[in-house]
N, C-alpha and C positions, 0 to 999 in steps of 0.2 A: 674313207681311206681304204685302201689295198691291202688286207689281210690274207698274209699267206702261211700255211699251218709249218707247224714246228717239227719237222724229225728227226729221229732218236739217231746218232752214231751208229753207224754198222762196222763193225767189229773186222778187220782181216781173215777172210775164209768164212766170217757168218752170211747168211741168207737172208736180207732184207725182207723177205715175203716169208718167211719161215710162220707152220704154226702158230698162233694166236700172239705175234708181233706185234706193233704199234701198227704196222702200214695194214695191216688186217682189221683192226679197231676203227680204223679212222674212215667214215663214209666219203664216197667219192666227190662230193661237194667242195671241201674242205679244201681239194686242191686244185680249185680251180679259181680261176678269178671272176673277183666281184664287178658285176657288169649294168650298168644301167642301160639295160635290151629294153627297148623302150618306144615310145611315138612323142615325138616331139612336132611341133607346128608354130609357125606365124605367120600375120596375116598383116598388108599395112591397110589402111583407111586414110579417108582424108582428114588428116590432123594426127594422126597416129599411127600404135599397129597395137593389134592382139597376140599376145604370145598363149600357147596352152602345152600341158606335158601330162602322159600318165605318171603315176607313183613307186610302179614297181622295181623294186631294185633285185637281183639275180645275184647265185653262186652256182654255176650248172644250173642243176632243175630246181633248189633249195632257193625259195623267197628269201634275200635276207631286210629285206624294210618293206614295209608296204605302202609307209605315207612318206617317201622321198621328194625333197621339194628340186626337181631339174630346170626350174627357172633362177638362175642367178644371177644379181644383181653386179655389174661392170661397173658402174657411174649411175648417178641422181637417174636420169631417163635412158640409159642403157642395159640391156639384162643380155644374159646367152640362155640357149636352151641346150641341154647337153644328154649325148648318147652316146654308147660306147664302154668303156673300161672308168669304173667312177674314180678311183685312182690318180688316173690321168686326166681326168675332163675336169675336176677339181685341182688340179695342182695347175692347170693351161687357166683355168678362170682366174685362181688364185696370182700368179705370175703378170697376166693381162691387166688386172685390176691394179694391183702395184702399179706398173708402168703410167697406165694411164690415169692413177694419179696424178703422180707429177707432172706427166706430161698439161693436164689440165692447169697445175699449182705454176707453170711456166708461162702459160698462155693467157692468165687470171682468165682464166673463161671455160666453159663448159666444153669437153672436147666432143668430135664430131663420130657418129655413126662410123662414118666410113671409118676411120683413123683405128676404131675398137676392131672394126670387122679385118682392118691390115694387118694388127699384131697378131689377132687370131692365127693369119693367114701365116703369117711368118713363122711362128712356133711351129703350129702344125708342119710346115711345110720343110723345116730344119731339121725338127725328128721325127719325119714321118716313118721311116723304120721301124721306132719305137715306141708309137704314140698308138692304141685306138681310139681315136675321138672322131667323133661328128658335131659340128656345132651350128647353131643356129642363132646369128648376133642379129639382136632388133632391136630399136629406140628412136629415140627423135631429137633433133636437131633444130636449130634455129635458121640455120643454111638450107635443108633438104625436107623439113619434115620427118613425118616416119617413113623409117627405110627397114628393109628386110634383105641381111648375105646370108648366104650357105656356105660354109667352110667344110665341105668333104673331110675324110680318112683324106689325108695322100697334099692338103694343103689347097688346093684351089679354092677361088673368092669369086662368088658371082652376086648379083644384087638380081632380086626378082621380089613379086609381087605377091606371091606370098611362097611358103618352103615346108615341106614336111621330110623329116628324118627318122632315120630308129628301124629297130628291126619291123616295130608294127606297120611303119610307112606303107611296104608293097603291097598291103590289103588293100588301100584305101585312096590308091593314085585315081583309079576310073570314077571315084564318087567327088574326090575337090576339082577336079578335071569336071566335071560335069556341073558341079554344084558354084564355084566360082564366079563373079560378075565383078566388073569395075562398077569402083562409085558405091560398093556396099558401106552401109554406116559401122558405126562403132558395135552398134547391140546386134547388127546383121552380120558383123564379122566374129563375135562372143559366140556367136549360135552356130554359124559355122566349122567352129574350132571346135565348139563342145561334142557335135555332132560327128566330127572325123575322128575324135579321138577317141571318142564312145566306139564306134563302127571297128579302130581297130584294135583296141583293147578285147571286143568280145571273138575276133581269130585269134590273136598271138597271144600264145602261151608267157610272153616275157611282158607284155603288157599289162597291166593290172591298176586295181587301187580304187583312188578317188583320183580326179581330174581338177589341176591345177591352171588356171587360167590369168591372167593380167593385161591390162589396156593400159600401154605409156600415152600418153600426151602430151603437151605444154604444159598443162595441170600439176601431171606429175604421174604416180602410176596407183593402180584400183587392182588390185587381187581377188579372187574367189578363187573358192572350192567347189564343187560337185560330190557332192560324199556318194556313196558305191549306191545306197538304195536311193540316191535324186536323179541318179544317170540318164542319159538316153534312152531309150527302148527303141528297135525294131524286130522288127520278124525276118529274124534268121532261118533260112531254110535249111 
């Protein structure tokens, strides 16, 4: 949730910045919002997709969680990946999840991929003003298989093959741009999530943590961690 600090009444002709005040007391962190600046990714496969997130959660430059879980759970084989204002990205998951309950309790049946990735689109897209979120809606379907949308800041829905967001994202466009193939399996697309996320966790400052990972299928969905000393290694120059 959105925690925003609390300040004292200022007085008629007092000085909110006066001498050893409240707002002098209170580190700059405090009033800013908590942001989940982040690297989000999914990938689909045949039969599925891999979703994976760092952990770190922001207030300014002040860590506030380290082991934040940004893969959440839509429906039985639907998850979103979220970045942006935790706030917001929590109360739009929370909202979607609702809806497409019923919506499924209407249809007796599992609702569709696309169907989670439209209400995304539509909230986002109604208070994009007001909203910062990025999302990243993946799962599988009995119609379509796994499917992978991007739901931008600003509401746009596009379906692709695989999708990376978050502040860590622009580190790391040249290495899934290159590293990428159709037809990679389930453990070849695990490795390549884990591997991009590693990559931009070790530039961006708002990335961080252990590495959060999950494969939906027909099955159902498989979780893993990567705790900070099992990470990736390469030779950063």
């Amino acid at each position: 949730t959105l925690f925003r600090s609390v300040m004292m009444p200022v007085q008629r002709g007092e000085s909110a910045a006066r001498p050893g005040s409240y707002a002098d007391l209170t580190p700059d962190w405090t009033h800013a919002e908590v942001s989940t600046g982040t690297t989000i990714m999914a990938v689909e496969f045949d039969g599925g997709v891999v979703i994976g997130a760092d952990s770190r959660t922001t207030t300014g430059a002040y860590i506030a969680n380290r082991v934040t879980d940004k893969l959440t759970p839509i429906h039985d084989r639907i998850y979103c990946c979220r970045s942006g204002s935790a706030a917001d990205t929590q109360a739009i998951a929370d909202a979607v999840a609702y809806q497409l309950g019923f919506h499924s309790i209407e249809l007796d049946e599992p609702p569709l991929v696309h169907t989670a990735a439209s209400l995304f689109k539509e909230m986002c897209y109604k208070y994009r003003e007001d909203l910062t979120a990025g999302i990243i809606v993946a799962g599988w379907d009995s119609r379509k298989g796994g499917q992978v949308y991007s739901v931008p800041m600003g509401g746009m829905m596009v379906h692709q093959p695989f999708s990376i967001g978050g502040s860590g994202s622009s580190y790391i466009y040249g290495f899934v741009d290159s590293s990428y193939k159709k037809g990679m399996t389930k453990e070849e697309c695990l490795t390549f999530t884990a591997n991009a996320v590693a990559l931009a966790m070790e530039r961006d400052g708002s990335s961080g943590g252990v590495i959060r990972l999950a494969a939906i299928t027909e099955g159902g969905v498989e979780r893993k961690v990567i705790l900070g000393n099992e990470l990736p290694r390469f030779n950063i120059g």
